[in-house]
BALUM-691057 format. One record per residue (C-alpha): residue number from 1; z, x, y. Coordinates in steps of 0.1 Angstrom, whole numbers, plus 2048, in hexadecimal, padded with zeros to 3 digits. Example, Ala and Ser with C-alpha at 12.3 -4.5 7.8 and 13.67 -1.06 7.14 Angstrom:
2
r pos->1&zz->84E&xx->87B&yy->7D3 .
r pos->2&zz->847&xx->889&yy->7F5 .
***
This chain:
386
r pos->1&zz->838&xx->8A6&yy->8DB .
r pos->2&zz->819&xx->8AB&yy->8D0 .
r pos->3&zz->805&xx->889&yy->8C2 .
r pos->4&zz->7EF&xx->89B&yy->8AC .
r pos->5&zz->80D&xx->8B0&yy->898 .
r pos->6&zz->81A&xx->88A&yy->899 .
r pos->7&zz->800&xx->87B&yy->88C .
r pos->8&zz->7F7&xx->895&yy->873 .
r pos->9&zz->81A&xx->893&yy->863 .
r pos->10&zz->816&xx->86C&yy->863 .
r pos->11&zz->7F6&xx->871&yy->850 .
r pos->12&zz->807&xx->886&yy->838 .
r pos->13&zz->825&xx->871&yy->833 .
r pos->14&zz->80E&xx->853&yy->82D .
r pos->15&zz->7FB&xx->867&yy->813 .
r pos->16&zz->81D&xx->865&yy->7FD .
r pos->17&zz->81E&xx->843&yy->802 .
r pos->18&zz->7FC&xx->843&yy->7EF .
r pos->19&zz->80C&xx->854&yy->7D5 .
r pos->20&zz->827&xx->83A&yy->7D4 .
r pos->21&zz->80F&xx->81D&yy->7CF .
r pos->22&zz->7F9&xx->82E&yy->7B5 .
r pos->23&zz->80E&xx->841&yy->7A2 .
r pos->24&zz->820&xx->825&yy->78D .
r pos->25&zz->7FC&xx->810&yy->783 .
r pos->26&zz->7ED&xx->82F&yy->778 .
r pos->27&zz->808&xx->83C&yy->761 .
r pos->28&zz->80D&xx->818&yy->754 .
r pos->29&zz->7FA&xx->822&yy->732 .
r pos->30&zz->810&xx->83C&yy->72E .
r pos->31&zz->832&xx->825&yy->735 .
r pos->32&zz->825&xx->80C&yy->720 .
r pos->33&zz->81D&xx->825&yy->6FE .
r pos->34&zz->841&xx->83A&yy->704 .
r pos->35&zz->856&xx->81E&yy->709 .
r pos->36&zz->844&xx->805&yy->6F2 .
r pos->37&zz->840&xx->7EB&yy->711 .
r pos->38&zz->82B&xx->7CB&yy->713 .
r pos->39&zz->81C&xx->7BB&yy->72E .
r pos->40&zz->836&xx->7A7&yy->73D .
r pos->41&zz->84E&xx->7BE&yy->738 .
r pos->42&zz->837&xx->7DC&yy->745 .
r pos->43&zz->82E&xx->7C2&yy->765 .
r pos->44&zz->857&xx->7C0&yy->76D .
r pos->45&zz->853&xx->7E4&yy->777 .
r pos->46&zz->842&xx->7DD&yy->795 .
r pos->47&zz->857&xx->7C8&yy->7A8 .
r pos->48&zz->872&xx->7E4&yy->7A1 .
r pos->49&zz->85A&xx->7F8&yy->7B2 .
r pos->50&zz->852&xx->7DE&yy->7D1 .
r pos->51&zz->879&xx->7D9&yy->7D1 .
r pos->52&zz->880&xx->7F7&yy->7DC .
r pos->53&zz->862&xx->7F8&yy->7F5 .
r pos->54&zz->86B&xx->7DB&yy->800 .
r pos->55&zz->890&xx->7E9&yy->808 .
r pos->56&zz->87D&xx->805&yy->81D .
r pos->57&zz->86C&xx->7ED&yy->830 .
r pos->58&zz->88B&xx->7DA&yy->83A .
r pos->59&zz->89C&xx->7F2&yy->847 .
r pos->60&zz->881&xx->80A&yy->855 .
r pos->61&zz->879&xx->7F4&yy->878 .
r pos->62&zz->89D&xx->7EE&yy->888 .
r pos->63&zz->8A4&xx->817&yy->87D .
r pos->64&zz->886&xx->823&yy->88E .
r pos->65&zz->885&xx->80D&yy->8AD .
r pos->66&zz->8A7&xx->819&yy->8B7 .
r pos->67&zz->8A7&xx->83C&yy->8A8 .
r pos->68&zz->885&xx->84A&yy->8A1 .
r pos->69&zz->86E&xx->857&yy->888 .
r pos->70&zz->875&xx->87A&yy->882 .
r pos->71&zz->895&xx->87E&yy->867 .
r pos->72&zz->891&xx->85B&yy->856 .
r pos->73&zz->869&xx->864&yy->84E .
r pos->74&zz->874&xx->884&yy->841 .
r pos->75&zz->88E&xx->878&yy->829 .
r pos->76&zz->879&xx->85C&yy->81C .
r pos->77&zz->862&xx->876&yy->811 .
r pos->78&zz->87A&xx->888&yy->804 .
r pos->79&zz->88B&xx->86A&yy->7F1 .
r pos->80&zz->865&xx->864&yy->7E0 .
r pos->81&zz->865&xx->88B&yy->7D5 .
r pos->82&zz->882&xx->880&yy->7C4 .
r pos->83&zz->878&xx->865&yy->7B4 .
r pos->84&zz->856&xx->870&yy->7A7 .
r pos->85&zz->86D&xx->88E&yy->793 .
r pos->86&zz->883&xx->872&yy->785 .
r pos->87&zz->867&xx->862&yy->77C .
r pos->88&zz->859&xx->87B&yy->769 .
r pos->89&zz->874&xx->887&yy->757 .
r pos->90&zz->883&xx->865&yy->750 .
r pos->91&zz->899&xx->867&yy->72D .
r pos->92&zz->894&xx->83E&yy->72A .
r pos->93&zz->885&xx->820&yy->739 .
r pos->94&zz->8A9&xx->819&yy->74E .
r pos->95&zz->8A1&xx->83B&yy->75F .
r pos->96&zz->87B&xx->833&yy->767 .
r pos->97&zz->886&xx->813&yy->775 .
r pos->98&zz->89F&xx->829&yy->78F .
r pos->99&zz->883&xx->83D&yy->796 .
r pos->100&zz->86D&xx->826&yy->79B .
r pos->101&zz->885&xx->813&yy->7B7 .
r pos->102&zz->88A&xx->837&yy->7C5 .
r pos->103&zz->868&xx->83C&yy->7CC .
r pos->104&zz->862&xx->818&yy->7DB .
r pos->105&zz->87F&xx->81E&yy->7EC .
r pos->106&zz->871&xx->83D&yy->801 .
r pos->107&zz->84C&xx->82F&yy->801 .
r pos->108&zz->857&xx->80D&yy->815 .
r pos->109&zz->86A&xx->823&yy->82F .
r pos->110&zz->849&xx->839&yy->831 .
r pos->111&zz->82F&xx->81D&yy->832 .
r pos->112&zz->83C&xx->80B&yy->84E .
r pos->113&zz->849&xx->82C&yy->85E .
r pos->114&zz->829&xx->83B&yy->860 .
r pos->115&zz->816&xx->820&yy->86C .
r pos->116&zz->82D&xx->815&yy->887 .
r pos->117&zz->82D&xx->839&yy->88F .
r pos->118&zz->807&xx->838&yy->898 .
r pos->119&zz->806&xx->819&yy->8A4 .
r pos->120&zz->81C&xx->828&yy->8BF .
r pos->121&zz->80A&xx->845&yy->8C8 .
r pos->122&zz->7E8&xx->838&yy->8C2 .
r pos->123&zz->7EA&xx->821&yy->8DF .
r pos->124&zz->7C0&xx->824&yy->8E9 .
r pos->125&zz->7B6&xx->81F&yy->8C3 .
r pos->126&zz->7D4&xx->811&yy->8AB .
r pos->127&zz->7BF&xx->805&yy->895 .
r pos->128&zz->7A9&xx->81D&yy->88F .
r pos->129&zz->7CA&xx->834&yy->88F .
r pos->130&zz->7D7&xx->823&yy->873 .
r pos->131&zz->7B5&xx->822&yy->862 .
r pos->132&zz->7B5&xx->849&yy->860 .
r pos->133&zz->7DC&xx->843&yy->856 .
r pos->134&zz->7CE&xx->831&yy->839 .
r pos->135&zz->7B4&xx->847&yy->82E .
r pos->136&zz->7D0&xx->85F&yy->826 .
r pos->137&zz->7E1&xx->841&yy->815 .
r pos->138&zz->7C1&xx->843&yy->800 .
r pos->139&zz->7C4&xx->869&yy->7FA .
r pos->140&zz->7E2&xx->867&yy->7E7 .
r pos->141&zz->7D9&xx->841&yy->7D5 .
r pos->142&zz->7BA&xx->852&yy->7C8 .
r pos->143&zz->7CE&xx->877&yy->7C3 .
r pos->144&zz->7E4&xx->86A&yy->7A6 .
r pos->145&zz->7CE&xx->857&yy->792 .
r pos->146&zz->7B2&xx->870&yy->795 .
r pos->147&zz->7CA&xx->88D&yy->78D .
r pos->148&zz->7D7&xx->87D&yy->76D .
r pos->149&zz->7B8&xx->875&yy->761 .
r pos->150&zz->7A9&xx->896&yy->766 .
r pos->151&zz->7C7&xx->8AB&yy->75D .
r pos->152&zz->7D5&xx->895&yy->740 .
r pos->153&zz->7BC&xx->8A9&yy->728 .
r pos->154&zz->7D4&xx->8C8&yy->731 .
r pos->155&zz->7F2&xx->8BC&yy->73B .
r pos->156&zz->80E&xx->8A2&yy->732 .
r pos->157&zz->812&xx->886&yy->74C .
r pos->158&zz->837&xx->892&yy->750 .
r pos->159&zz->82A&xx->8B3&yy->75A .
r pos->160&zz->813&xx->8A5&yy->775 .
r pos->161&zz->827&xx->88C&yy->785 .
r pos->162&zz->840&xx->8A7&yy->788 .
r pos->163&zz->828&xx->8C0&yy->79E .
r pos->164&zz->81D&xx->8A2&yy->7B4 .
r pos->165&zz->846&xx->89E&yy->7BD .
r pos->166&zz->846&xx->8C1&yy->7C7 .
r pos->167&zz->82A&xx->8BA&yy->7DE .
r pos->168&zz->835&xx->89C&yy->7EC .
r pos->169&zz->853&xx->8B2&yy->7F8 .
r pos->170&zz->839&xx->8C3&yy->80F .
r pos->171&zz->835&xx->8A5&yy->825 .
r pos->172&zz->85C&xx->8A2&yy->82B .
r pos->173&zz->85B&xx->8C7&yy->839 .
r pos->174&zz->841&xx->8C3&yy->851 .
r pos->175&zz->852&xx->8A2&yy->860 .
r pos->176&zz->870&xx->8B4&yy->862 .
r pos->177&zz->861&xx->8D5&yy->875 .
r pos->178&zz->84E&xx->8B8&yy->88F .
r pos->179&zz->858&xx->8A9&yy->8B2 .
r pos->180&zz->858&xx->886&yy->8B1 .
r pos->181&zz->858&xx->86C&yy->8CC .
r pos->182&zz->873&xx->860&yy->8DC .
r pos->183&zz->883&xx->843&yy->8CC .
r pos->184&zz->880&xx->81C&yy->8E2 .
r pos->185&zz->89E&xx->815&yy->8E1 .
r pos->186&zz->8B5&xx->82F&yy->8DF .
r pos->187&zz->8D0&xx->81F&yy->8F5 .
r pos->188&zz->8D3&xx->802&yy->8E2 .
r pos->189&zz->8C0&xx->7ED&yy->8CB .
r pos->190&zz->8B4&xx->7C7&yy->8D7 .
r pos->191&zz->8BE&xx->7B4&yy->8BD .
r pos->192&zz->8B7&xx->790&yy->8D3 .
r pos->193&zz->895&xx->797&yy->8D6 .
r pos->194&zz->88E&xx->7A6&yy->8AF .
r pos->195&zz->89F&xx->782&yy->8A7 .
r pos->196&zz->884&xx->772&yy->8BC .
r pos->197&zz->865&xx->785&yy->8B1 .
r pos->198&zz->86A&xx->782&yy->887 .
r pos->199&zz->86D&xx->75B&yy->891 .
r pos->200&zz->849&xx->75D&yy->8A0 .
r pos->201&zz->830&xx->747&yy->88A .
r pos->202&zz->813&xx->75E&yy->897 .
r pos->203&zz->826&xx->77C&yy->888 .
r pos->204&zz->82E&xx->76C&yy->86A .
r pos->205&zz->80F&xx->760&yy->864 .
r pos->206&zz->805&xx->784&yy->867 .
r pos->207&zz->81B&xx->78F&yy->84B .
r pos->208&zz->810&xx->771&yy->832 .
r pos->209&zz->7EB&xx->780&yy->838 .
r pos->210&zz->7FA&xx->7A2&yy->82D .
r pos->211&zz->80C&xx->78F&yy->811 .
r pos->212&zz->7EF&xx->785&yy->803 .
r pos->213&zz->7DB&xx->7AE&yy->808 .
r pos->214&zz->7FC&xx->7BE&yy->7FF .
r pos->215&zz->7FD&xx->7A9&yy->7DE .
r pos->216&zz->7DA&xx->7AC&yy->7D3 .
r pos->217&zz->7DA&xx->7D3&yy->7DB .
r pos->218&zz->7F5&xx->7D7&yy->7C3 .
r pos->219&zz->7E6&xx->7C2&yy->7A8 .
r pos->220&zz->7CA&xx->7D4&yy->7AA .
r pos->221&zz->7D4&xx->7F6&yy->7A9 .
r pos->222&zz->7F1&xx->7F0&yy->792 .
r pos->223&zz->7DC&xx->7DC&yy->775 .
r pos->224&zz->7B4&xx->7EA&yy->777 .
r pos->225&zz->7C0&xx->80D&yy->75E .
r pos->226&zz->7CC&xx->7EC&yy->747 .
r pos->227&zz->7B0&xx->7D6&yy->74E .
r pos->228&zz->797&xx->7F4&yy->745 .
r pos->229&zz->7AB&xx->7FD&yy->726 .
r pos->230&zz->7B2&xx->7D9&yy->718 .
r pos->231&zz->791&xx->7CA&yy->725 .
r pos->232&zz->775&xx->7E5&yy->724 .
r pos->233&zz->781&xx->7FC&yy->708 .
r pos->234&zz->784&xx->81E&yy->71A .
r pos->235&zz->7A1&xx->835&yy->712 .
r pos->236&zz->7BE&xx->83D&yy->729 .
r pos->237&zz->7B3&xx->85A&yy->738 .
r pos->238&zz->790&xx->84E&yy->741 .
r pos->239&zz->79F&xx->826&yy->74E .
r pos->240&zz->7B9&xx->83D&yy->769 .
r pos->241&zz->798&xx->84E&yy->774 .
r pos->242&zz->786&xx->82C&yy->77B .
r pos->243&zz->7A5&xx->822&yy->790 .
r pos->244&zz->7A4&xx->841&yy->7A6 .
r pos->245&zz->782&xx->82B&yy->7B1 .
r pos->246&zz->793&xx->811&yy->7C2 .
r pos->247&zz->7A6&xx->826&yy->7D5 .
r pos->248&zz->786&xx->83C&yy->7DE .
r pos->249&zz->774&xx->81E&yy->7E9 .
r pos->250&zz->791&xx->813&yy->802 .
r pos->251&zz->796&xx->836&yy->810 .
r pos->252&zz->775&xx->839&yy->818 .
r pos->253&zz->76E&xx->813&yy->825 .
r pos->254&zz->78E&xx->81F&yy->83F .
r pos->255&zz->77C&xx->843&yy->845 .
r pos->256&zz->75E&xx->827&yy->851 .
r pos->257&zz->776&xx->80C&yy->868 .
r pos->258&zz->779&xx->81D&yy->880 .
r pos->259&zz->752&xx->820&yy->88B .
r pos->260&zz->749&xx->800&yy->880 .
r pos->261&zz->768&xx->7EF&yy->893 .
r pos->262&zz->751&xx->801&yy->8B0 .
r pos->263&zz->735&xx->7EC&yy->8A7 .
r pos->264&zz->746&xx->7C9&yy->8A0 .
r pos->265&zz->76A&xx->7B5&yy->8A5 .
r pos->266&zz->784&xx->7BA&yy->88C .
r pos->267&zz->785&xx->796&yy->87F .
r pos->268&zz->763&xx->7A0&yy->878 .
r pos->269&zz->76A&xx->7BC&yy->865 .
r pos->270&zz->787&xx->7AE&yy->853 .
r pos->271&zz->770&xx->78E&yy->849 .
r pos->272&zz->756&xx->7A6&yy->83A .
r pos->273&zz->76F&xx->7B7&yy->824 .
r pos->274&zz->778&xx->796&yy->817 .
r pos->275&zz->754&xx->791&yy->80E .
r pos->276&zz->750&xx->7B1&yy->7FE .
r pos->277&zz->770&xx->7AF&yy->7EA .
r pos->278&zz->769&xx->78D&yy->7DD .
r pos->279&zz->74A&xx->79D&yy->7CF .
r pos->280&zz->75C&xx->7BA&yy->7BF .
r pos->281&zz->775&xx->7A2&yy->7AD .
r pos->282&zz->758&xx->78D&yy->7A2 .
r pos->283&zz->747&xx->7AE&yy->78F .
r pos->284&zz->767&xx->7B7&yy->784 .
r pos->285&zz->774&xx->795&yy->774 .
r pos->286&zz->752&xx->78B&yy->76A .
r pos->287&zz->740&xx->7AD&yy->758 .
r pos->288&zz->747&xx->7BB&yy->738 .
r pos->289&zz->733&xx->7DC&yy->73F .
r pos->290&zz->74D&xx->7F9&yy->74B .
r pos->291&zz->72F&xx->806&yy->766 .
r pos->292&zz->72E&xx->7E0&yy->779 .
r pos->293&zz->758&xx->7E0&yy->774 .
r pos->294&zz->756&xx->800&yy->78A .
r pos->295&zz->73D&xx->7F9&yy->7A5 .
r pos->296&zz->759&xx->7D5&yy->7A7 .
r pos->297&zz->777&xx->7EC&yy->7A8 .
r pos->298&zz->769&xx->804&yy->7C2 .
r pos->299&zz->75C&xx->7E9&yy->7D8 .
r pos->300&zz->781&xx->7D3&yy->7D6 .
r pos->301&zz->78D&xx->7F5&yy->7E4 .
r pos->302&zz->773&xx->7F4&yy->7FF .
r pos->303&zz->77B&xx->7CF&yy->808 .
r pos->304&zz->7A0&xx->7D4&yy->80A .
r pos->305&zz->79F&xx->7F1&yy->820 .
r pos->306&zz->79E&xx->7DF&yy->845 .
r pos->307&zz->7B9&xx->7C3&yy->83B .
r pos->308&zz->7D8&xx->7DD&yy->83D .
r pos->309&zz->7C9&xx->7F0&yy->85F .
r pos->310&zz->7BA&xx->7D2&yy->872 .
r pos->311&zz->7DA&xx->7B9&yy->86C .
r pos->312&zz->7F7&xx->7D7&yy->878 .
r pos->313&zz->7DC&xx->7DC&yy->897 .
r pos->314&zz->7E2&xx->7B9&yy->8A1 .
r pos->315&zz->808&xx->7BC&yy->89A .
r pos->316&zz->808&xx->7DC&yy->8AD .
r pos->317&zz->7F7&xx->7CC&yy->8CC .
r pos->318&zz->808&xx->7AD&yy->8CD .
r pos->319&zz->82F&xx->7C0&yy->8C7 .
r pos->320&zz->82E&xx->7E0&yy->8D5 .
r pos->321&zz->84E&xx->7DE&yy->8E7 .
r pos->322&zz->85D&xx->7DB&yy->8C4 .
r pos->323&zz->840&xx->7EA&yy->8AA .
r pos->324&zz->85A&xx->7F5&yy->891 .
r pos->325&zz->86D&xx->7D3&yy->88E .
r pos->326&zz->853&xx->7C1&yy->88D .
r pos->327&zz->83E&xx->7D7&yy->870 .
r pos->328&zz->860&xx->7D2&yy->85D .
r pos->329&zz->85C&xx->7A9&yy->860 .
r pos->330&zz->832&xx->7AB&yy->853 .
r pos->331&zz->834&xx->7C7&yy->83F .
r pos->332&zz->858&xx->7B6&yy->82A .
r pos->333&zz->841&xx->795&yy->828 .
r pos->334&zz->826&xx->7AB&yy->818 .
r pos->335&zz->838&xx->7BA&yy->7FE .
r pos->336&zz->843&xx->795&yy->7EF .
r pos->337&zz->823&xx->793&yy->7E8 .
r pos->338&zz->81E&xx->7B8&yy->7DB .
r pos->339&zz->83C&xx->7AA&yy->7C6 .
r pos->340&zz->832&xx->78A&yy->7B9 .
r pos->341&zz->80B&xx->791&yy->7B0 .
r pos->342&zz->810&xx->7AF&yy->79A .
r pos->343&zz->82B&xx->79D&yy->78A .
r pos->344&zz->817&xx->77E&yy->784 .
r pos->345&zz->7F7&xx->791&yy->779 .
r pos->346&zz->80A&xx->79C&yy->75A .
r pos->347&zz->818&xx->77B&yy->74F .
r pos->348&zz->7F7&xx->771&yy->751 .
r pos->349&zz->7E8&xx->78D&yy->741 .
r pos->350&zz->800&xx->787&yy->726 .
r pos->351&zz->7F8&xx->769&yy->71F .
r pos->352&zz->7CF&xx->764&yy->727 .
r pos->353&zz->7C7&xx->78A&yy->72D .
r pos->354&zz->7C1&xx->79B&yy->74C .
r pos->355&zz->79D&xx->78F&yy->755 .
r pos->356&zz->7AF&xx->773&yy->756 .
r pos->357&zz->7C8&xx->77E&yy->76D .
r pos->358&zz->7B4&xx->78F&yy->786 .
r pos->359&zz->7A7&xx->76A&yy->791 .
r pos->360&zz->7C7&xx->76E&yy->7A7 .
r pos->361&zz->7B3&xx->78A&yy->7BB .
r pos->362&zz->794&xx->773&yy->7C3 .
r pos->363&zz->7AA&xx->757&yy->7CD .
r pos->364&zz->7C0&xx->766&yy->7E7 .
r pos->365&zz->7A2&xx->774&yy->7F6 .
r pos->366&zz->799&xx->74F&yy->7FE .
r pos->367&zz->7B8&xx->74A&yy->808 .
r pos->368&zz->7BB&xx->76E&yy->822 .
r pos->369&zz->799&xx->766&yy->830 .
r pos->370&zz->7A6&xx->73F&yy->83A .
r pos->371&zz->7C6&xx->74D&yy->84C .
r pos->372&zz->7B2&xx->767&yy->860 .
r pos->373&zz->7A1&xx->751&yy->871 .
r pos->374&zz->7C5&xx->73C&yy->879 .
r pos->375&zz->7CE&xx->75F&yy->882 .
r pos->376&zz->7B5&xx->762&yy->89C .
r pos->377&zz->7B6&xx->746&yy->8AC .
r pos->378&zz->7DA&xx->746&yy->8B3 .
r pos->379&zz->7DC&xx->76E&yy->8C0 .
r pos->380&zz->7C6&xx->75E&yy->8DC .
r pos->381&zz->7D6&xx->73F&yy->8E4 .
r pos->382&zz->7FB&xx->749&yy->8DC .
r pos->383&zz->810&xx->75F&yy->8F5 .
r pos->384&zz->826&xx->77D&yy->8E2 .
r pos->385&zz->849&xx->778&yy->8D9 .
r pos->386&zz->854&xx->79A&yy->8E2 .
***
């Protein structure tokens, strides 16, 4: 086996995943105008999408513990491929919603996947591993809104989403040509200990922090092409291009972790996004000028960027003899919130309009930054439950 062919085609298997996440916020205007949608019912479409992330998650830990990564990451990018032509071809808003759980459904299994997959072989540095993993995560989040609102002016959004399924199939064929590690536990699975580690209030603790990242990630990138629109005035084509900024600023804030994680601890670093994402949502809620609403949207990118890498560091540390299980339990808790906050940011945004809603983002913040420091404190004080 060779770690960097592994790591390479975990890198390109999370790149999809960016894709996944991106891919349904930035052709929201174009849902909303074809199907005639409003807000609420435009905001039901994301937990159809976290749904079937969510079902990846579940089952993606137990699977790869006992029988490895290579086939199951191969197929979920496969399964995406699929989805992202139903998508685009969809005859009605039935068939975007099928698409839609397809596409969740191979992202989950890919997310967690790929990041317990370098956790594992990133053993000196997981970490910074799964920072680089993220950076490709930011690849393909910034890839689909930048390419639809670049190539919109030539080509029909159908047309688009339909090449980027075709190369999402590249992925799959890589995993599939690569040796893989070993699965744990290939003689049998132990399902006494799993029981005891997602009971673990360190662990799940963990996952409520990720609940919290997971949820205002999605709201974010799922509502700012809106917000631009609705609030700022900008056409469609123009809003999808501000989005791709957010993305941008959270690739390159995890291109950075790594050397500054050198320099400092990683409650450190985590604490310091907080900061800096408090101020972005504070431009963004506050400004009515379309220049200050970017410089907010890139820098909530850059402050979200450590959350995901630092948090599956500490679960990686702290659960190695079972990384897949438990990245299930934190990464399952996560997308309730990825779920609920979407969701939520459209009723409200319904009713009081989306600047309105986005004072969700500023308030979790307060809320992540109080738990990390619970966090802390108990990873030193509080021996592992597996």
């Amino acid at each position: 086996m060779s770690r960097r062919l592994v790591f390479a085609a975990a890198c390109l298997s999370m790149l999809t995943f960016g894709v996944v996440l991106t891919v349904l916020g930035a052709l929201l205007p174009s849902l909303i105008a074809r199907f005639g949608l409003d807000k609420a019912s435009a905001g039901a479409l994301f937990p159809l999408l976290t749904l079937g992330v969510l079902g990846g998650a579940l089952v993606f830990g137990p699977v790869v513990d006992r029988y490895g990564f290579k086939w199951m990451l191969a197929a979920a990018t496969a399964v995406i491929a699929i989805g992202l032509e139903a998508l685009a071809f969809a005859p009605s808003l039935a068939a975007v919603r099928v698409a839609i759980v397809l596409i969740g459904l191979g992202g989950g299994v890919v997310n967690g996947g790929t990041n317990a997959l370098v956790a594992d072989i990133s053993a000196d540095g997981r970490t910074a591993g799964i920072s680089i993993l993220g950076v490709f995560f930011g690849v393909g989040a910034v890839g689909v809104p930048f390419a639809l609102g670049t190539l919109l002016r030539v080509f029909d959004y159908q047309s688009i989403i339909a090449g980027v399924g075709v190369l999402v199939l590249c992925p799959a064929l890589f995993a599939a040509a690569t040796r893989f590690p070993d699965p744990k536990h290939a003689q049998a699975f132990p399902i006494a200990e799993a029981a005891r580690l997602v009971r673990d209030p360190v662990l799940l603790l963990m996952g409520l922090m990720l609940f919290l990242e997971s949820g205002m990630e999605i709201t974010v990138g799922g509502w700012t092409a809106t917000f631009f629109q609705e609030e700022l005035g900008l056409a469609a084509d123009d809003a999808i291009v501000y989005l791709s900024l957010y993305w941008l600023g959270m690739m390159l804030a995890r291109l950075a972790l790594g050397s500054i994680l050198r320099r400092i601890m990683s409650a450190q670093a985590l604490m310091g996004g907080i900061v800096i994402a408090v101020l972005g949502s504070a431009l963004l809620i506050a400004t009515h000028t379309v220049m200050l609403a970017a410089a907010g949207v890139f820098l909530l990118g850059v402050g979200f960027a450590a959350t995901y890498p630092i948090i599956l560091g500490y679960v990686a540390d702290r659960y190695a003899h079972l990384s897949g299980t438990a990245f299930s339990v934190v990464i399952v808790i996560a997308l309730l919130g990825g779920t609920a906050m979407p969701y939520l940011s459209g009723v409200l945004g319904s009713l009081e309009g989306l600047r309105t809603s986005f004072l969700i983002v500023p308030t979790s913040l307060v809320m992540l930054g109080s738990l990390l420091g619970v966090v802390t404190r108990r990873l030193r004080t509080a021996p592992a439950a597996a």
